[in-house]
C-alpha positions in Angstrom: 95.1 -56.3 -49.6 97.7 -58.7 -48.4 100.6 -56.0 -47.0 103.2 -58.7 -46.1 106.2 -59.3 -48.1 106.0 -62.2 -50.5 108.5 -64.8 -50.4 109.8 -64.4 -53.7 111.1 -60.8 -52.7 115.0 -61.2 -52.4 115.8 -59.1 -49.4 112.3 -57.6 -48.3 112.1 -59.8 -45.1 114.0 -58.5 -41.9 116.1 -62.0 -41.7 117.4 -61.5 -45.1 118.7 -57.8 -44.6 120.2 -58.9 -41.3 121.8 -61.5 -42.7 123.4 -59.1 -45.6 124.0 -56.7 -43.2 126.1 -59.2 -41.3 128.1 -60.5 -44.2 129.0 -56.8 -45.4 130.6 -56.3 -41.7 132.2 -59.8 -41.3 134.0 -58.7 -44.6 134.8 -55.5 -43.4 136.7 -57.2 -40.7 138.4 -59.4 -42.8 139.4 -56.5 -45.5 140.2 -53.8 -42.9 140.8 -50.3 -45.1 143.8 -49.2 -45.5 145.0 -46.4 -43.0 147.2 -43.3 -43.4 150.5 -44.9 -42.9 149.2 -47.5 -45.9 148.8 -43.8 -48.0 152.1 -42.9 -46.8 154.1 -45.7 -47.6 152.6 -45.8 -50.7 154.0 -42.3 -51.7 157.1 -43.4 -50.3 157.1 -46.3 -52.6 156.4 -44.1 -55.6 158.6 -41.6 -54.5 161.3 -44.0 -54.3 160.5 -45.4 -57.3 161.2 -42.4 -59.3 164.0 -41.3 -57.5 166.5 -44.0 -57.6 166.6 -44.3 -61.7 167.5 -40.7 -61.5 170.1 -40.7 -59.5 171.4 -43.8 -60.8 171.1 -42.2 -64.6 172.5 -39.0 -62.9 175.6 -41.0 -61.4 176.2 -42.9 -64.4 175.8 -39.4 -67.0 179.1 -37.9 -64.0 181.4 -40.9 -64.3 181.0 -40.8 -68.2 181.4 -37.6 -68.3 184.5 -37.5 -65.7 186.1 -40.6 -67.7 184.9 -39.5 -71.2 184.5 -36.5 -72.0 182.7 -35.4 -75.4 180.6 -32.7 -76.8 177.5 -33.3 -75.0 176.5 -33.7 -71.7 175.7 -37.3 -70.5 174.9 -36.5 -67.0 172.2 -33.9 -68.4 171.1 -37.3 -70.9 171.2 -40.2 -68.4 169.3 -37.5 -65.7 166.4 -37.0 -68.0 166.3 -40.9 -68.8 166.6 -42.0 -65.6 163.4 -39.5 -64.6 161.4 -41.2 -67.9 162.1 -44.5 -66.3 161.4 -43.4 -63.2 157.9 -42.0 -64.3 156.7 -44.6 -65.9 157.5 -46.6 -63.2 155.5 -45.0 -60.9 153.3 -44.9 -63.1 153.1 -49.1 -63.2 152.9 -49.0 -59.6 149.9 -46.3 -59.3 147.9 -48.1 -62.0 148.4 -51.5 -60.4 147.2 -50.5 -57.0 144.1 -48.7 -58.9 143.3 -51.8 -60.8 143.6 -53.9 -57.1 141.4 -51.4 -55.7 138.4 -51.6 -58.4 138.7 -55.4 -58.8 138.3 -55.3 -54.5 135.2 -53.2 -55.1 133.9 -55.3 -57.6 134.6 -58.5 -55.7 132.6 -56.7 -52.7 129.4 -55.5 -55.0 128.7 -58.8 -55.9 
């Protein structure tokens, strides 16, 4: 018949969901979430990230070529290289900031 909340109850008493009400937005402050220009510079940074081994392996295939000429195309080589490299770098970059982002969640759930 006793309606009230017993003690043992983690949570059930108005102090105790203030209180962890309170902490989730005092960490919210602290943690602010990233904005558009966050998203932004982040494409930038894998955009940039693929292009520049590209170019560089694109650069590298023309002077070879220019200098040595052969029987196959280096430039048409070092351009597909330099866009592997350039992939999986992204790649490194994309999976790191996942990996950030789920360990931050996790960190926040407990």
């Amino acid at each position: 018949m006793n309606d009230a909340p017993r003690p043992s109850d983690p949570g059930s008493d108005l102090a105790g969901q203030v209180g962890a009400k309170a902490a989730l937005k005092l960490k919210a402050r602290r943690n602010p979430t990233p904005g558009v220009w966050f998203g932004l510079g982040m494409m930038g940074l894998i955009g940039w990230s693929v292009v520049v081994p590209t170019l560089l392996g694109t650069a590298i295939g023309l002077w070879i070529d220019e200098h040595y000429p052969g029987g196959h195309s280096w430039t048409l080589a070092l351009l597909v290289a330099g866009l592997t490299l350039g992939c999986f770098n992204a790649w490194h970059w994309v999976t790191k900031e996942e990996r950030a982002m789920r360990d931050e969640q996790r960190d926040g759930d407990e």
